[in-house]
DOVO-551962 format. One record per residue: residue number from 1; residue in three letters; x, y, z of N, C-alpha, C in turn. Coordinates in pm, whole numbers, plus 32768, in hexadecimal, padded with zeros to 4 digits. Layout:
BEGIN
<pt n="NUM" res="ala" n_xx="X" n_yy="Y" n_zz="Z" ca_xx="X" ca_yy="Y" ca_zz="Z" c_xx="X" c_yy="Y" c_zz="Z"/>
...
This chain:
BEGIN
<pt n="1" res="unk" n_xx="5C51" n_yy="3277" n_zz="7DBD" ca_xx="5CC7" ca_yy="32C9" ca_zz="7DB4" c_xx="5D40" c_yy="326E" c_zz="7DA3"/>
<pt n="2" res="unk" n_xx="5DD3" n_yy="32A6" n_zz="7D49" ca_xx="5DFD" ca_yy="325B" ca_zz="7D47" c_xx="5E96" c_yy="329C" c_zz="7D8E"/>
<pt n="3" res="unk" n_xx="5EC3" n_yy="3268" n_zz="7DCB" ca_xx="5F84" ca_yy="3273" ca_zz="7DE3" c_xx="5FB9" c_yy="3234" c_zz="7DAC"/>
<pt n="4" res="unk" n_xx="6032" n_yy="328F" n_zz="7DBE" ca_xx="60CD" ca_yy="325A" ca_zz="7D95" c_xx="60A1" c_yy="3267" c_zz="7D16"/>
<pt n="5" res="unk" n_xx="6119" n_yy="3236" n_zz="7CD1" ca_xx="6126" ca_yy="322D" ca_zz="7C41" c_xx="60E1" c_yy="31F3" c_zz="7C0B"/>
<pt n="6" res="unk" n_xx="607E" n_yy="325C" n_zz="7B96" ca_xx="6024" ca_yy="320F" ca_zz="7AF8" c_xx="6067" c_yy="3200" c_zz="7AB7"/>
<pt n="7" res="unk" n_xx="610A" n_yy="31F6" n_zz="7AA0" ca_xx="6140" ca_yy="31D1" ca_zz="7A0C" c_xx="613A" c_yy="313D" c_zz="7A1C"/>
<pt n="8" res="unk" n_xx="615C" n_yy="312E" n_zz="7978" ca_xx="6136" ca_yy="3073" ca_zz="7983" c_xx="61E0" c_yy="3043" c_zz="798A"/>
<pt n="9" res="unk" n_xx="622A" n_yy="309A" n_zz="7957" ca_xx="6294" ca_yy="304D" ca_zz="796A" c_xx="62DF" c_yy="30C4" c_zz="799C"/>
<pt n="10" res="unk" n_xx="639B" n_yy="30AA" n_zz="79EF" ca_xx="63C5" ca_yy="3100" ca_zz="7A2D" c_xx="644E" c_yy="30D9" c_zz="79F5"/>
<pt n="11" res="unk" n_xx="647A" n_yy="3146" n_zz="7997" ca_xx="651B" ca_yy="314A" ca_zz="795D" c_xx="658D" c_yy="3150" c_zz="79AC"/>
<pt n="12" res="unk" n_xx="65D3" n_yy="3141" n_zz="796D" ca_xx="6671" ca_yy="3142" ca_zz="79D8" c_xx="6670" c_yy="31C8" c_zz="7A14"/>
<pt n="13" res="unk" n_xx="6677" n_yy="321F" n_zz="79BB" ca_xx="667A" ca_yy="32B6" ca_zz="79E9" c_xx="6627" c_yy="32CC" c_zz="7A76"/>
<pt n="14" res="unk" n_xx="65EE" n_yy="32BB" n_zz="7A72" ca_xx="6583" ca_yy="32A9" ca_zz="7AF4" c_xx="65D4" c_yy="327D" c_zz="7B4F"/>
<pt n="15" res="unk" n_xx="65EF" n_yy="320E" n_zz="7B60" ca_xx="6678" ca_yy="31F0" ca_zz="7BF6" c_xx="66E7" c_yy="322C" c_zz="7BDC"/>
<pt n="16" res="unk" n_xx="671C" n_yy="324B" n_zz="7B58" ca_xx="679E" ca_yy="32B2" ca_zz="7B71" c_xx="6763" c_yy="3332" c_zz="7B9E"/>
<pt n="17" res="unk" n_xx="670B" n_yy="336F" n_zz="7B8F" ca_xx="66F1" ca_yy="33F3" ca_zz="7BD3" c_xx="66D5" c_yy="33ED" c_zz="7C7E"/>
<pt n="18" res="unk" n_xx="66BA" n_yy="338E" n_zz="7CAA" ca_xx="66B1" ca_yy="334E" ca_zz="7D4F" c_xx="6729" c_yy="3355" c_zz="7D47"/>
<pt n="19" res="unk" n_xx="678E" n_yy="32EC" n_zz="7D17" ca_xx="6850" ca_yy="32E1" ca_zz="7D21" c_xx="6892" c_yy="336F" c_zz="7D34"/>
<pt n="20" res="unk" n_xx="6844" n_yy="33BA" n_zz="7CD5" ca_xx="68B3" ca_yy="3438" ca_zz="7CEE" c_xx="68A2" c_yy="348A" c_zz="7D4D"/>
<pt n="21" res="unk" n_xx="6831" n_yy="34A8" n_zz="7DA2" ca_xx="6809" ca_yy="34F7" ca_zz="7DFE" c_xx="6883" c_yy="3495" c_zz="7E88"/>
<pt n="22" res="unk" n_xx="688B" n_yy="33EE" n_zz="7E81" ca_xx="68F1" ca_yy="33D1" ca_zz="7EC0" c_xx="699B" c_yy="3409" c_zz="7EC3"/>
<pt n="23" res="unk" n_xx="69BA" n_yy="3410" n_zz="7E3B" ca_xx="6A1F" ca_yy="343B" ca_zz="7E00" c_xx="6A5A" c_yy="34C8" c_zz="7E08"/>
<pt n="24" res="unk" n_xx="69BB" n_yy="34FF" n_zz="7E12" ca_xx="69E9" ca_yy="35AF" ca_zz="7E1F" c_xx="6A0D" c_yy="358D" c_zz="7EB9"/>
<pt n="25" res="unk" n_xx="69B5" n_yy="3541" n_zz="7F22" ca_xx="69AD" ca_yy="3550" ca_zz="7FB0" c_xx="6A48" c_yy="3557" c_zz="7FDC"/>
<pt n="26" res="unk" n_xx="6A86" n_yy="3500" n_zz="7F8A" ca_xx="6B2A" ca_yy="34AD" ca_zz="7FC1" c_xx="6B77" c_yy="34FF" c_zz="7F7A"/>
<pt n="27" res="unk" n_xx="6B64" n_yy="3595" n_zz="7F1C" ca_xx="6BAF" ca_yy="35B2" ca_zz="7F0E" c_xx="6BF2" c_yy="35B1" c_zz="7E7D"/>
<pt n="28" res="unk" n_xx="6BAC" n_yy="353A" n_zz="7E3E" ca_xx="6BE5" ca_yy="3512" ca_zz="7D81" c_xx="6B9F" c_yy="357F" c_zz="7D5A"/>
<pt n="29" res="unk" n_xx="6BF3" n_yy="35AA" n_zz="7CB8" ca_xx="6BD8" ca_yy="361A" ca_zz="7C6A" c_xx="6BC3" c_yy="3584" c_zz="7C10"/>
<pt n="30" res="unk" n_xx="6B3C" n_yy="359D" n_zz="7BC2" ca_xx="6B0D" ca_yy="3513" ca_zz="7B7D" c_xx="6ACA" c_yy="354D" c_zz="7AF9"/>
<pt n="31" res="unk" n_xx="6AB1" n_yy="3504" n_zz="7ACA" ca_xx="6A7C" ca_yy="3533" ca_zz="7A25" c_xx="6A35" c_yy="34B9" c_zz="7A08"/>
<pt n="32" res="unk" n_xx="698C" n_yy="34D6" n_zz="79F1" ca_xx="692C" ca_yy="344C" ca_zz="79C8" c_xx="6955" c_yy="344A" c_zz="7954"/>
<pt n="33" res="unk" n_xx="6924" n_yy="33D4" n_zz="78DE" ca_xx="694B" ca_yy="33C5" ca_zz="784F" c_xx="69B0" c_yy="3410" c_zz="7836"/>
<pt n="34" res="unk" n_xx="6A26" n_yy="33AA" n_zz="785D" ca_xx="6AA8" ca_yy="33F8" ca_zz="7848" c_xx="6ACA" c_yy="340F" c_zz="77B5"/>
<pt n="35" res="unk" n_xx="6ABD" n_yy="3439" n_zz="7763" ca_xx="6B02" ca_yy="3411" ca_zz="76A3" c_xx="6B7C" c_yy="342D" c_zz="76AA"/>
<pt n="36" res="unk" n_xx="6B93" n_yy="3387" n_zz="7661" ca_xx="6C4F" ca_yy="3389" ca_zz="764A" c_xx="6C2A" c_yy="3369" c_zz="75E0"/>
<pt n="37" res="unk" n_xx="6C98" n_yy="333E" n_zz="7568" ca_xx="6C71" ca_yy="3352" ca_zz="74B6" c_xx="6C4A" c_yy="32B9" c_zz="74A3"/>
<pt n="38" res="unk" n_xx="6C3E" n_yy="325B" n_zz="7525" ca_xx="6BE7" ca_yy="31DF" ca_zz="74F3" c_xx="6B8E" c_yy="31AE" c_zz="7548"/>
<pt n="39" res="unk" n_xx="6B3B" n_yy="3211" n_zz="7568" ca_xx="6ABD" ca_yy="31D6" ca_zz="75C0" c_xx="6AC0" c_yy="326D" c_zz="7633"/>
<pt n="40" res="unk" n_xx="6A75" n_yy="3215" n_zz="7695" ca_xx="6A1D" ca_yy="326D" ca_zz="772D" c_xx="6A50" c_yy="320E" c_zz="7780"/>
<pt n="41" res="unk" n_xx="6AA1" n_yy="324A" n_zz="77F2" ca_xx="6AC7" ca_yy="3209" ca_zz="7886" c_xx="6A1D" c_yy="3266" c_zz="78C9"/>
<pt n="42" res="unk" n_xx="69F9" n_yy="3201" n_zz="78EB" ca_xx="6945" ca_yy="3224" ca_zz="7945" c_xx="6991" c_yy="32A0" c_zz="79A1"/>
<pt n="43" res="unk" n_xx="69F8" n_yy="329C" n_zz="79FD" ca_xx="6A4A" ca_yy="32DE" ca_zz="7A4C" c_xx="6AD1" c_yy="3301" c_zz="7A76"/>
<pt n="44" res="unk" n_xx="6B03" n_yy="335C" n_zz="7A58" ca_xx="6B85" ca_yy="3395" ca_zz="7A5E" c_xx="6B99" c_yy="33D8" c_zz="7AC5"/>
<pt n="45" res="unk" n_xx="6BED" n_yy="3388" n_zz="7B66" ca_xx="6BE6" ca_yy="33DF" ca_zz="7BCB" c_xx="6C81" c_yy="33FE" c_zz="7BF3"/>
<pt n="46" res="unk" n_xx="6C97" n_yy="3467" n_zz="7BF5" ca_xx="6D39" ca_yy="346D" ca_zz="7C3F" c_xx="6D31" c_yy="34C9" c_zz="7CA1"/>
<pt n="47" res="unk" n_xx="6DAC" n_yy="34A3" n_zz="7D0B" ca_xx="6DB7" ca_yy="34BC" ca_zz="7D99" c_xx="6E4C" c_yy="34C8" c_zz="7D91"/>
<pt n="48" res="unk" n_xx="6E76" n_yy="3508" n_zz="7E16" ca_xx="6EF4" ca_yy="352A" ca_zz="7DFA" c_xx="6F4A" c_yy="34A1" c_zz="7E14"/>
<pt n="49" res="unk" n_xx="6EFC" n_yy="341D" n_zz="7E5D" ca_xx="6F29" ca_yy="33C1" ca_zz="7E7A" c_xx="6F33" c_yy="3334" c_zz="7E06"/>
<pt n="50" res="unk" n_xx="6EC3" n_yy="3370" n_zz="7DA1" ca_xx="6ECA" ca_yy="32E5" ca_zz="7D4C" c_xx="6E61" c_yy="3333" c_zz="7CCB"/>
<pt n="51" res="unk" n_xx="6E5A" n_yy="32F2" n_zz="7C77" ca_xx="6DCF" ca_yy="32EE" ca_zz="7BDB" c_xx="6D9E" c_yy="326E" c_zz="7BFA"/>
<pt n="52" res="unk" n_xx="6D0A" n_yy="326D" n_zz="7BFB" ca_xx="6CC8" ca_yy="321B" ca_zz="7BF4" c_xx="6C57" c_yy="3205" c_zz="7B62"/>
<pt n="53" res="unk" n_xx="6C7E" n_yy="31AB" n_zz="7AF8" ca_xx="6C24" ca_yy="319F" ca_zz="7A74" c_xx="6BB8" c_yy="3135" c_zz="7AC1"/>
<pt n="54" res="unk" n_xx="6B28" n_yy="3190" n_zz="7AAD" ca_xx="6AA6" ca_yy="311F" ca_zz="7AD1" c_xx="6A7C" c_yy="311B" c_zz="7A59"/>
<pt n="55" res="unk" n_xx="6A48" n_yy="3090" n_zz="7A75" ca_xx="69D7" ca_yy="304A" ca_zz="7A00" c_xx="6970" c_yy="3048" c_zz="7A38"/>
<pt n="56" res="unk" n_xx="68F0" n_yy="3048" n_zz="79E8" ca_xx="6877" ca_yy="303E" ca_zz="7A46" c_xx="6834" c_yy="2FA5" c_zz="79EC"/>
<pt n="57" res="unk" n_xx="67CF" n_yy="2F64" n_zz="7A3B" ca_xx="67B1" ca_yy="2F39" ca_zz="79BA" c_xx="6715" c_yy="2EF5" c_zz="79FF"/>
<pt n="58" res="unk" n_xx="66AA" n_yy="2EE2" n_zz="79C8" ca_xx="6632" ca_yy="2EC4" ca_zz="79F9" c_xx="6607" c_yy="2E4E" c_zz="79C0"/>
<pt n="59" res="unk" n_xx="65DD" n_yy="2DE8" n_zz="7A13" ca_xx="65CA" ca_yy="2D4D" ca_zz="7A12" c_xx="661F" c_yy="2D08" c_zz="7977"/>
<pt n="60" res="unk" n_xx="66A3" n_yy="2D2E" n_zz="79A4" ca_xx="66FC" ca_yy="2CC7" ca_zz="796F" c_xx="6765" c_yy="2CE9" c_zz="79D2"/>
<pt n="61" res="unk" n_xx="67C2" n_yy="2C79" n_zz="79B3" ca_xx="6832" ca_yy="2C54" ca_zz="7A02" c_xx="6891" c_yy="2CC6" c_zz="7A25"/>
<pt n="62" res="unk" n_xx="68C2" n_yy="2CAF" n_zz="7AB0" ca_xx="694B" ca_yy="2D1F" ca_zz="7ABE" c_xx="69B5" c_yy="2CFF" c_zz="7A5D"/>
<pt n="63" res="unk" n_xx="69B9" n_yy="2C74" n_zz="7A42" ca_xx="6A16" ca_yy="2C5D" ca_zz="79E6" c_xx="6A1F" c_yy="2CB5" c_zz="797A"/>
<pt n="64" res="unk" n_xx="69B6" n_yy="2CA2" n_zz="7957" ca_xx="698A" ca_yy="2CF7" ca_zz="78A9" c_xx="69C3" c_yy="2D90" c_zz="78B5"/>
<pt n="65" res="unk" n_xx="699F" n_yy="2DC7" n_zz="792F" ca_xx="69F8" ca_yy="2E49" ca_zz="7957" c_xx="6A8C" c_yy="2E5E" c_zz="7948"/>
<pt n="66" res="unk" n_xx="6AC9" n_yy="2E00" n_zz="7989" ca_xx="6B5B" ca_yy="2E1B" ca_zz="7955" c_xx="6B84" c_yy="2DE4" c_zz="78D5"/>
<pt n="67" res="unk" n_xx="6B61" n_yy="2D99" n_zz="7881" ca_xx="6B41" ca_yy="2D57" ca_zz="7813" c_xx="6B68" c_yy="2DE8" c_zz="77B8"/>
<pt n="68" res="unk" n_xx="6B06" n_yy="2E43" n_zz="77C7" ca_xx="6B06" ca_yy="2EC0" ca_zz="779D" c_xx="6B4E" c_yy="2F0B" c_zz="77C0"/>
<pt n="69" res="unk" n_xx="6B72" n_yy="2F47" n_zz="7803" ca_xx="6BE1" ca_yy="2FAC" ca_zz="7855" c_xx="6C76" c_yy="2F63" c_zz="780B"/>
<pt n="70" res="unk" n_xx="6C93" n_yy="2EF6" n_zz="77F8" ca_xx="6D01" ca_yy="2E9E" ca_zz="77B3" c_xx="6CF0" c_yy="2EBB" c_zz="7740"/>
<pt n="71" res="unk" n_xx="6C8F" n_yy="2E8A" n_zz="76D5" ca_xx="6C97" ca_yy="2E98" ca_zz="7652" c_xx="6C85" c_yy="2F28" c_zz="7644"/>
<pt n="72" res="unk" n_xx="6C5D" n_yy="2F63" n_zz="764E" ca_xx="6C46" ca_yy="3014" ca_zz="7638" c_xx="6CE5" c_yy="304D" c_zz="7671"/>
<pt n="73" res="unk" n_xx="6CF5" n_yy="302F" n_zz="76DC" ca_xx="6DA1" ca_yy="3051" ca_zz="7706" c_xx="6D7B" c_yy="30DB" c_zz="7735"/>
<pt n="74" res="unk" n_xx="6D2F" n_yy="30E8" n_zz="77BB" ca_xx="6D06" ca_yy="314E" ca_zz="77EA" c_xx="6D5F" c_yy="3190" c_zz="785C"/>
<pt n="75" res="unk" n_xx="6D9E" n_yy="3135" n_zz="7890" ca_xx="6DFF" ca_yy="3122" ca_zz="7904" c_xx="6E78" c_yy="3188" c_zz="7890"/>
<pt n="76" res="unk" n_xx="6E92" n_yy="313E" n_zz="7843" ca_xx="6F2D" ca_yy="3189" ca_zz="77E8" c_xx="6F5D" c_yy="31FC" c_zz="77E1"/>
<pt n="77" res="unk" n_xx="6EF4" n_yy="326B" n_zz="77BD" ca_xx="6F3F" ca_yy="32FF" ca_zz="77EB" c_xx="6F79" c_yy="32FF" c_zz="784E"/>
<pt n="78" res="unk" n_xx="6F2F" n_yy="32C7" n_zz="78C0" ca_xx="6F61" ca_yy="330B" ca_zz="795B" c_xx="700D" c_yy="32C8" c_zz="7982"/>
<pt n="79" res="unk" n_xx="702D" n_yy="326B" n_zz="7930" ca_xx="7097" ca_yy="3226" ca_zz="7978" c_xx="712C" c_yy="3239" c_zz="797B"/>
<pt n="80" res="unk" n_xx="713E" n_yy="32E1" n_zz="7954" ca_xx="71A8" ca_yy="333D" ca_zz="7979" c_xx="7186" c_yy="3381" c_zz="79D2"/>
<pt n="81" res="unk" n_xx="711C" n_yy="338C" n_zz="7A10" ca_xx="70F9" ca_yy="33DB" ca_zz="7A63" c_xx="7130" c_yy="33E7" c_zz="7AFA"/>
<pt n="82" res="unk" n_xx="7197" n_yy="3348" n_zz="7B23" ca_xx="71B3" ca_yy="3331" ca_zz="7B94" c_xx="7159" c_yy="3329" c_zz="7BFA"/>
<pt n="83" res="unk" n_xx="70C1" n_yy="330C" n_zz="7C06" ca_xx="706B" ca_yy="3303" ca_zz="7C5A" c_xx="7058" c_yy="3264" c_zz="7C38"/>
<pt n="84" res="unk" n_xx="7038" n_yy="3222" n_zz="7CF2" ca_xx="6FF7" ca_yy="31B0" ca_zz="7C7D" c_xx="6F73" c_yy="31A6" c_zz="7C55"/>
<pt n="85" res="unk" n_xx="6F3B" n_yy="3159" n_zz="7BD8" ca_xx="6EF7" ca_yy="3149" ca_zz="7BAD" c_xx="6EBB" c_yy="30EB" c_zz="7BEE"/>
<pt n="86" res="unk" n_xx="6DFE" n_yy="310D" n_zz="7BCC" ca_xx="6DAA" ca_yy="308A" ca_zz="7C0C" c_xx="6D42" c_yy="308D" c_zz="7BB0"/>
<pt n="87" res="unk" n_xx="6D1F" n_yy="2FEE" n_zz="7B97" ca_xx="6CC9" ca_yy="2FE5" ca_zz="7B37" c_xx="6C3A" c_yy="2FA7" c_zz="7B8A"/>
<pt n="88" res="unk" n_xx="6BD6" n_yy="2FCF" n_zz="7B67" ca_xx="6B40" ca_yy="2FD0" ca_zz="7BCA" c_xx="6ACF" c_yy="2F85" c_zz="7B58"/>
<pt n="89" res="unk" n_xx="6AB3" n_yy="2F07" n_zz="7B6E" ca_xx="6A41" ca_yy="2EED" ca_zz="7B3F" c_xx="69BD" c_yy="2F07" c_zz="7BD6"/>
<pt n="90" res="unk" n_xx="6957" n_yy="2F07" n_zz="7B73" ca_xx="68C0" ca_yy="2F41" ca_zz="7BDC" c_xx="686F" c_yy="2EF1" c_zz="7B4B"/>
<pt n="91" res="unk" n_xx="6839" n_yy="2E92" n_zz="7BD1" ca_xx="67B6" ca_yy="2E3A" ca_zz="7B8C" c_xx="6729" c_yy="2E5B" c_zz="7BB6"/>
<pt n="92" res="unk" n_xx="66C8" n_yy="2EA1" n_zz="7B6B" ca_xx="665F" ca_yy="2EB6" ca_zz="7BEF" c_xx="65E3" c_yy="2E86" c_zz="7B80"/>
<pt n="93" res="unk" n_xx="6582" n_yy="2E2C" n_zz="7BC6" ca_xx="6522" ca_yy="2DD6" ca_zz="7BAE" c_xx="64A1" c_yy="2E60" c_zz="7BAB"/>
<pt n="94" res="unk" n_xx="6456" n_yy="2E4E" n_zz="7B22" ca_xx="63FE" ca_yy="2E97" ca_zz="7B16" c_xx="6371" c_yy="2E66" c_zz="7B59"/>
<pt n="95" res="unk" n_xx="634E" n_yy="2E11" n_zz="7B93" ca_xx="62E3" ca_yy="2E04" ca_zz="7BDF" c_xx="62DD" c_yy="2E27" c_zz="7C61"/>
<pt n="96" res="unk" n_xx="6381" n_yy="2E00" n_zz="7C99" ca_xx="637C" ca_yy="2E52" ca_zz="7D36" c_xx="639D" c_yy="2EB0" c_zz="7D44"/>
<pt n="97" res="unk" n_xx="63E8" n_yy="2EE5" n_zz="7CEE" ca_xx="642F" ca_yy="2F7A" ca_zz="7CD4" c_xx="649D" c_yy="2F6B" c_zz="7D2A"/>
<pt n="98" res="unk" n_xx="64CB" n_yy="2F04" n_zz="7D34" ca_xx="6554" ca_yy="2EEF" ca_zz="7D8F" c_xx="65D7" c_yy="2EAC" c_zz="7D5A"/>
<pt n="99" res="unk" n_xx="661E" n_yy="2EFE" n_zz="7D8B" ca_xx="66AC" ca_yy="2E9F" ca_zz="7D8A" c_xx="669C" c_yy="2E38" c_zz="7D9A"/>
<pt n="100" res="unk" n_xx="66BE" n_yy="2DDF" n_zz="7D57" ca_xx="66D5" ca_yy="2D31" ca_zz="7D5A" c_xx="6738" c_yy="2D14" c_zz="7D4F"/>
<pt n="101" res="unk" n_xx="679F" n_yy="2D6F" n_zz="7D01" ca_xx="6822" ca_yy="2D1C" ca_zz="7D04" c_xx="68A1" c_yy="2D94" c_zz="7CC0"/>
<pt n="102" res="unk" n_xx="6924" n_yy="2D91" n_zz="7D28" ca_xx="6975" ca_yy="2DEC" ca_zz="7D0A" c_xx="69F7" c_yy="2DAE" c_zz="7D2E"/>
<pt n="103" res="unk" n_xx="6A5D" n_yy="2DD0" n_zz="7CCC" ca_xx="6AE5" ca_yy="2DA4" ca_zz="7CD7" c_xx="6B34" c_yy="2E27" c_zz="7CC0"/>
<pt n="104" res="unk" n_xx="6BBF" n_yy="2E27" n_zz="7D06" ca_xx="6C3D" ca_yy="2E80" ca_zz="7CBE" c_xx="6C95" c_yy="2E52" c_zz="7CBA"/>
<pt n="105" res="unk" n_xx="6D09" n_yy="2E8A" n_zz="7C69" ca_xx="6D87" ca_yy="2E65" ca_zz="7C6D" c_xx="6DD2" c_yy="2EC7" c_zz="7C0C"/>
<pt n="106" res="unk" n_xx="6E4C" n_yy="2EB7" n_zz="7C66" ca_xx="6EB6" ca_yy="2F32" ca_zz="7C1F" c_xx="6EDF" c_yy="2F1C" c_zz="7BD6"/>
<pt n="107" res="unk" n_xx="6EF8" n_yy="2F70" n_zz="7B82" ca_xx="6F44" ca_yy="2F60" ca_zz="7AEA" c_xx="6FCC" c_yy="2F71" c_zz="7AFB"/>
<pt n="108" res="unk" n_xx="7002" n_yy="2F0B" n_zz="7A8D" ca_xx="7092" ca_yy="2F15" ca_zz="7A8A" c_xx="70A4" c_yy="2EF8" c_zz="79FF"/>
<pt n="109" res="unk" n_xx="7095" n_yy="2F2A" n_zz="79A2" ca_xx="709F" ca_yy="2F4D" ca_zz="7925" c_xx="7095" c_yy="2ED2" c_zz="78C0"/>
<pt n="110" res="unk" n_xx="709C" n_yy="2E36" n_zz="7925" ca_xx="709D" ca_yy="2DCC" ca_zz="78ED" c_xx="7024" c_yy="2D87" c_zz="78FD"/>
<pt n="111" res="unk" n_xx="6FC0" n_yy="2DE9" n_zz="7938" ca_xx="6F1A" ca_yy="2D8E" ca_zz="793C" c_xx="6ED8" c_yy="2D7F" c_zz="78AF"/>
């Protein structure tokens, strides 16, 4: 018999759907595969206290996450919004199925 998961590999979507059940918990009104007219923010969460743009990204760098969220300019709508902005990389390693590595930092229109 076998447990746990038979897939051979496990997509981002997969830990953003774990993320948002956090997100609903705290309260964010969030949107997975956000579409803006140049790309997908993995997660679009806003709270009455802040927007948070996540990247997800599976055995490559957190770097490579905001890398993206920058060149795509995912952060940019929100920044009339008067909330502050936070930008979320999520690194998670496909053999342990774990977080390995996560950074944030707020946007200020000059990242």
């Amino acid at each position: 018999m076998v447990y746990g998961s038979t897939e051979k590999s496990v997509h981002e979507n997969s830990y953003g759907r774990c993320l948002s059940f956090l997100l609903a918990s705290q309260g964010f009104d969030f949107t997975m595969e956000h579409v803006q007219s140049n790309g997908r923010a993995d997660i679009l969460a806003k709270h009455p206290a802040m927007v948070c743009v996540f990247e997800l990204k599976v055995d490559e760098p957190v770097d490579k996450a905001f890398a993206q969220i920058r060149k795509k300019g995912y952060a940019e709508p929100y920044r009339a919004d008067g909330r502050p902005i936070w930008l979320i990389g999520l690194s998670f390693d496909s053999k342990t199925r774990r977080l390995v590595d996560c950074a944030a930092e707020r946007f200020d229109g000059s990242n």
